[in-house]
C-alpha positions, 0 to 999 in steps of 0.5 A: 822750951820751944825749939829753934826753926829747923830746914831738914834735908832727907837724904835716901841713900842707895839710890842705884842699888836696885829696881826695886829699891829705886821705886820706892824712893821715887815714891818717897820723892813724889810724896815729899817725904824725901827731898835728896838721893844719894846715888850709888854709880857701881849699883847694878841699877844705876842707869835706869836711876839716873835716868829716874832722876832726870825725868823727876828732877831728883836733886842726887849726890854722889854715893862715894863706894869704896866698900862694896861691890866693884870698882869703876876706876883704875883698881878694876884693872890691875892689882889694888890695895882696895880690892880682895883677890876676887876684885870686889872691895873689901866690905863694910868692916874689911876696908876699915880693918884694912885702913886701920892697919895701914894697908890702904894706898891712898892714891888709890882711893883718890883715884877711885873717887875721881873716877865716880865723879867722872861716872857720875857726871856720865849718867847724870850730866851734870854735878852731884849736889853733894857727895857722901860716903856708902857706909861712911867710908869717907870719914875715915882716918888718911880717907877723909883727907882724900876724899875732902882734896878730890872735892875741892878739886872737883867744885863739889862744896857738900858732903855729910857730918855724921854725928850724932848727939847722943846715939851712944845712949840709944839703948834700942840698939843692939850692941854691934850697931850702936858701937859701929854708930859710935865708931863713925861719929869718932871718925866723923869729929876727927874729920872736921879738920880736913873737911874745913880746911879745904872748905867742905860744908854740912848741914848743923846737925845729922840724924839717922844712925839710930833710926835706920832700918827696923828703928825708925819711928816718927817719934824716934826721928822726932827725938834724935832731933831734939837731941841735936838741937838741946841747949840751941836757943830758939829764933835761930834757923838751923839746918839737919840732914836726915838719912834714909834708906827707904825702898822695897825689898830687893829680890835676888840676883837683881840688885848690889854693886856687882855681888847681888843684893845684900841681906839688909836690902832684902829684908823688910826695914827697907819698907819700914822706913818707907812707911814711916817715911811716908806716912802723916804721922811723921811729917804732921809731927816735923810740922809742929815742931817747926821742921820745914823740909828742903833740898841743899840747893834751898840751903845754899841759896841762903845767905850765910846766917840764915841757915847755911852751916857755918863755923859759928855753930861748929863747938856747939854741935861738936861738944863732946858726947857721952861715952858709948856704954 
């Protein structure tokens, strides 16, 4: 069966962590591959990002960070439920361990939120176009509550939907990865209900947990999709946001959020995806299948029913998916 039109949006993440991660994804940009960047503004390259993002009219959201590196707000001066003794956050599964336990102060966390959307607008000078979690730390239970209030307040309307369909069957992954891929996509459907009450929008599908790093493949983004579109009919126009994390390697000390770059940053997944990104066989591949890339603003600037996320196709995306093994 043919499948429904789709607009795609590839969104890099990371933008801002260093140098050299930050050309390659400019490269990306400048070759189609991606039409959006999430920007990191504690990374240690921030500025000169920012400053990229300028001068090649990049669309760039915001890369909430509340898990790596240091603060920008408030929690840097003073005690803070956030931060370890040293004064760096807690880390990927340290917030969430500390989260779960109850040991997060969530005024806390809005005020680290509002204060990188004021930095934001500093480096930018303007609005994000969207605004997602590093390590999605935003779906997470009391934070998405947080986080989705500190964007109404803020007049941002787009933020990022992890889920999936299907990601707990991708046998590919190795076990601690497709359980944290598992994990997210929980949190991720336990957050629809605050992101809507306060009027949040996302894209109708997401892909990108299973094709991340040294997983990625044209025919592994190809299929993540058709597994996220199955049993949609055809003639509809469907939106889906692709995450990425292209950029060449980061070489010590340069890079990070305050503590340097971490080991994923500098190993070669990063290039992969690039290639993969950038190379014909995955945007001829797209093409035949009826995927058109675009920018959220292309999204936005739809009426809704021709391709803005809409509460019409919430149930259908969010059925429930099989149980992670």
């Amino acid at each position: 069966m043919a499948r429904p039109r789709v607009r795609l949006v590839v969104t890099a993440d990371d933008f801002g962590y260093c140098p050299r991660r930050d050309e390659g994804i400019v490269e990306a940009f400048l070759a189609g591959a991606v039409t959006s960047v999430s920007l990191l503004v504690n990374g240690a390259a921030a500025e000169s990002a920012a400053e990229l993002a300028g001068r090649y009219r990049i669309p760039t959201g915001l890369h909430a960070n509340l898990s790596e590196g240091r603060p920008v707000g408030p929690a840097c001066h003073g005690a803070s439920t956030l931060l370890s003794p040293e004064g760096f956050f807690l880390g990927k599964m340290g917030f969430r361990e500390a989260v779960a336990a109850g040991g997060v102060a969530l005024p806390q966390v809005r005020e680290e939120l509002e204060a990188q959307l004021i930095r934001f607008r500093e480096l930018l000078g303007g609005d994000p176009t969207h605004v997602d979690g590093h390590q999605h730390v935003h779906v997470l239970p009391g934070v998405c509550q947080v986080f989705a209030e500190a964007l109404q307040a803020n007049g941002v309307r787009f933020t990022r939907l992890p889920v999936e369909r299907g990601v707990g069957g991708c046998a590919w992954l190795e076990a601690p990865a497709r359980a944290f891929a598992c994990a997210v996509e929980r949190d991720a459907r336990a957050a629809v209900g605050p992101f809507s009450r306060y009027g949040l929008r996302w894209t109708d599908a997401f892909v990108g947990l299973s094709t991340c790093g040294r997983h990625m493949s044209a025919h592994r983004v190809s299929g993540a999709l058709a597994r996220a579109l199955e049993g949609i009919p055809t003639g509809r126009t469907l939106t889906a946001e692709l995450m990425a994390h292209p950029g060449y390697p980061s070489v010590p000390p340069a890079g990070g959020c305050g503590e340097g770059p971490d080991a994923f940053s500098c190993s070669w997944e990063r290039l992969h995806e690039l290639r993969v990104l950038t190379a014909p066989t995955l945007r001829t591949r797209l093409a035949q299948e009826g995927v058109q890339l675009c920018t959220l603003h292309d999204l936005d600037s739809k009426s809704h029913g021709e391709g803005i996320p809409g509460e019409a196709t919430l149930e259908t995306f969010l059925e429930p998916s099989p149980p992670c093994p």
